[in-house]
N, C-alpha and C positions, 0 to 999 in steps of 0.2 A: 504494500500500500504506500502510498504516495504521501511522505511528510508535510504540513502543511504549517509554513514559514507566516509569521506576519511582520509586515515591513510597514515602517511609522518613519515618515518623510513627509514635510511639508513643503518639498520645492516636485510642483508637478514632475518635471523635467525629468529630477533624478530618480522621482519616485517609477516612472513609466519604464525607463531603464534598467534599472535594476528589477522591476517583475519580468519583466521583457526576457532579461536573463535567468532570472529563478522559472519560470514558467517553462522555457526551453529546455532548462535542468532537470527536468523534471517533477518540480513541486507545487504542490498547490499552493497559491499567493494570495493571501489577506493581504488590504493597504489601509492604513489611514495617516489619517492628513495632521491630526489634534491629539491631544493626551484624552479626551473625551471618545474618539472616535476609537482608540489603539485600548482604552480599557474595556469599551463595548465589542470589540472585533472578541478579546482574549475571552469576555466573560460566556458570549455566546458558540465561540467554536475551537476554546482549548488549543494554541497550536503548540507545535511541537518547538518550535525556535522563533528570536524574533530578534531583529534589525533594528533598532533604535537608531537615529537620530539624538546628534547633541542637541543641537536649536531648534525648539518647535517652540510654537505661539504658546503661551500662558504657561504654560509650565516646562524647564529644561529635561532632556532624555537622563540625566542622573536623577534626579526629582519622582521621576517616573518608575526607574528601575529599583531605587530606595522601595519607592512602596508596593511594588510587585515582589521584593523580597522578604517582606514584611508579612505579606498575606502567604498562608496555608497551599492555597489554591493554584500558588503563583510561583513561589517562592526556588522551586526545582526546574523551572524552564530556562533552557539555555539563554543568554542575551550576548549579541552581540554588536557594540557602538561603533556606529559610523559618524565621522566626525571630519573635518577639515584640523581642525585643533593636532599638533603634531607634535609639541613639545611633553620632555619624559615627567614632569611633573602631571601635564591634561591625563597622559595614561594612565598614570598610576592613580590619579582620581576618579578614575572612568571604572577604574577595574578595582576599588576599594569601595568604590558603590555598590559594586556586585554585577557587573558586567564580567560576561566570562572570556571575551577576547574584543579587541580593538583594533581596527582598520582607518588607517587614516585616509581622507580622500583626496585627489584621487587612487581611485584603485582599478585594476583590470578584473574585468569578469572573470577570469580561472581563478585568483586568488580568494575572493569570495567566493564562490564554487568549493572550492579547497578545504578554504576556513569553515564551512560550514557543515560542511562532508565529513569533515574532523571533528571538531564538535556536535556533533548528533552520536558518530561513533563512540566517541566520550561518554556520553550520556547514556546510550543504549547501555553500554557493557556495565556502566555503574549501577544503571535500572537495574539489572537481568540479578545482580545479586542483594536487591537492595529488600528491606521488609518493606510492605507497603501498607498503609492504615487508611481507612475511609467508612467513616462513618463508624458505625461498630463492625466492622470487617477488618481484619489483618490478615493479611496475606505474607507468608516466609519463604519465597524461591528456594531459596537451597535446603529447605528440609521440606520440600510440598509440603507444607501444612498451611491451614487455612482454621481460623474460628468466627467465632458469627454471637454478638452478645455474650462472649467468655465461653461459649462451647465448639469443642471441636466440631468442625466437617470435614467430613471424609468424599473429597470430588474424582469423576474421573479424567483422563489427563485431557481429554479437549474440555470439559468443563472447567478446570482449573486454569488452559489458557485461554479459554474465556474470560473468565475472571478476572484474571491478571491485564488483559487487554482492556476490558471495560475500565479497570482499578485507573489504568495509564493514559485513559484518554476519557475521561466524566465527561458531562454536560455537552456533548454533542453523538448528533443521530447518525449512525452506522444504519445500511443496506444491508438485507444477506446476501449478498454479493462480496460486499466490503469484507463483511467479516467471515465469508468461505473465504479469500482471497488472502486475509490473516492468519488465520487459525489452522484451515486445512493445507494452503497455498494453490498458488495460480496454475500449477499442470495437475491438479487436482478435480476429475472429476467429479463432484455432490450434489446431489440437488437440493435445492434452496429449503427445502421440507426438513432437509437433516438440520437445520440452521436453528430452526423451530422447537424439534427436539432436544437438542441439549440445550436452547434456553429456558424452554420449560424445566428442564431437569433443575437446570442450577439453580432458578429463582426458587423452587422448593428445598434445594438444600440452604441456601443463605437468607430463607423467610426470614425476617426477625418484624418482632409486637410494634417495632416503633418506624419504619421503615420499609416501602415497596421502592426497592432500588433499580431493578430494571423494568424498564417504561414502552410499553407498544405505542411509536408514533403511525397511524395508521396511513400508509402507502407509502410510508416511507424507511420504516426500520425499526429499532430498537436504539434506546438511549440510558445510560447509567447515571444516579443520582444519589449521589450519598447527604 
């Protein structure tokens, strides 16, 4: 499945450009313009990485990146600052914000390509052994275990990368397309029905009294909510 980048740029110009090239790369591109537009983009579709901008109108891209490391929801997605600012003091300010790498501008498209390609890598392989917690759900990669309100559940192994996928990507609606294309992979024959199946399975192993976390958006998929 195809990472899906948001890029916060307030100079149309560069902003067209630079999706121009993500887009080609392969990935799906969110844009916005505002610090109001870039925390509506994140809140509605979770992305996996995002391109900040130092100067945007009303509030700067460290202002921004402060308070997306602050919040829960926020705080584990890669960032990386695009900036004209070149001096070893701006970096080291950019990247004590919580920015996870800095590119000065200009730059050539293979470099960001590069950098971002690298930092998703980063990120993935940290995920893959990391516990993940959401809501009353904890999930533990490397010993599979999984509890639900302080009791264990016992899933089987595409329900648990089920799991783990929804845990990784909340508050946006998956196809079963999307996620035969996750879970089983793309030279994998299934019909969309087995898709069905194991979510019915798991919603019943992870029922809990306070909480219906996965959600049927009708004709369009299913969505995680902790």
């Amino acid at each position: 499945m195809k990472s899906t980048i948001l890029l916060v740029e307030d100079e149309s110009s560069i902003r067209e450009m630079i999706a121009y090239t993500l887009s080609k790369s392969g990935f799906d591109v969110l844009q916005a313009e505002t610090p109001t537009e870039a925390f509506s983009q994140i809140a509605d579709h979770n992305p996996q990485l995002i391109l900040m901008d130092w100067m945007l109108p009303d509030q700067s891209g460290i202002e921004i990146i402060r308070r997306l490391r602050r919040e829960n929801y926020t705080k584990n997605i890669p960032i990386i600052m695009l900036t004209a600012k070149s001096e070893e003091n701006d970096k080291v300010w950019g990247l004590e914000a919580g920015a996870d790498d800095y590119i000065t501008k200009p730059f050539s498209p293979k470099e960001l390509i590069a950098r971002i390609q690298s930092l998703l890598r980063r990120a993935n392989t940290e995920l893959a052994d990391k516990v993940i917690k959401a809501g009353n759900i904890i999930l533990d990669p490397n010993n599979h275990k999984v509890t639900v309100d302080g009791r264990n559940v016992s899933l089987g192994p595409k329900e648990f990368k089920l799991l783990k996928f929804f845990l990784t990507h909340q508050n946006k609606v998956f196809s079963r397309n999307q996620l035969l294309d996750s879970i089983w992979g793309q030279n994998t024959y299934v019909e969309e029905r087995t898709v069905d199946v194991h979510i019915l399975r798991l919603r019943k192993s992870i029922k809990s009294e306070s909480t219906n976390y996965i959600q049927t958006i009708r004709g369009a998929g299913y969505i995680f909510s902790a």
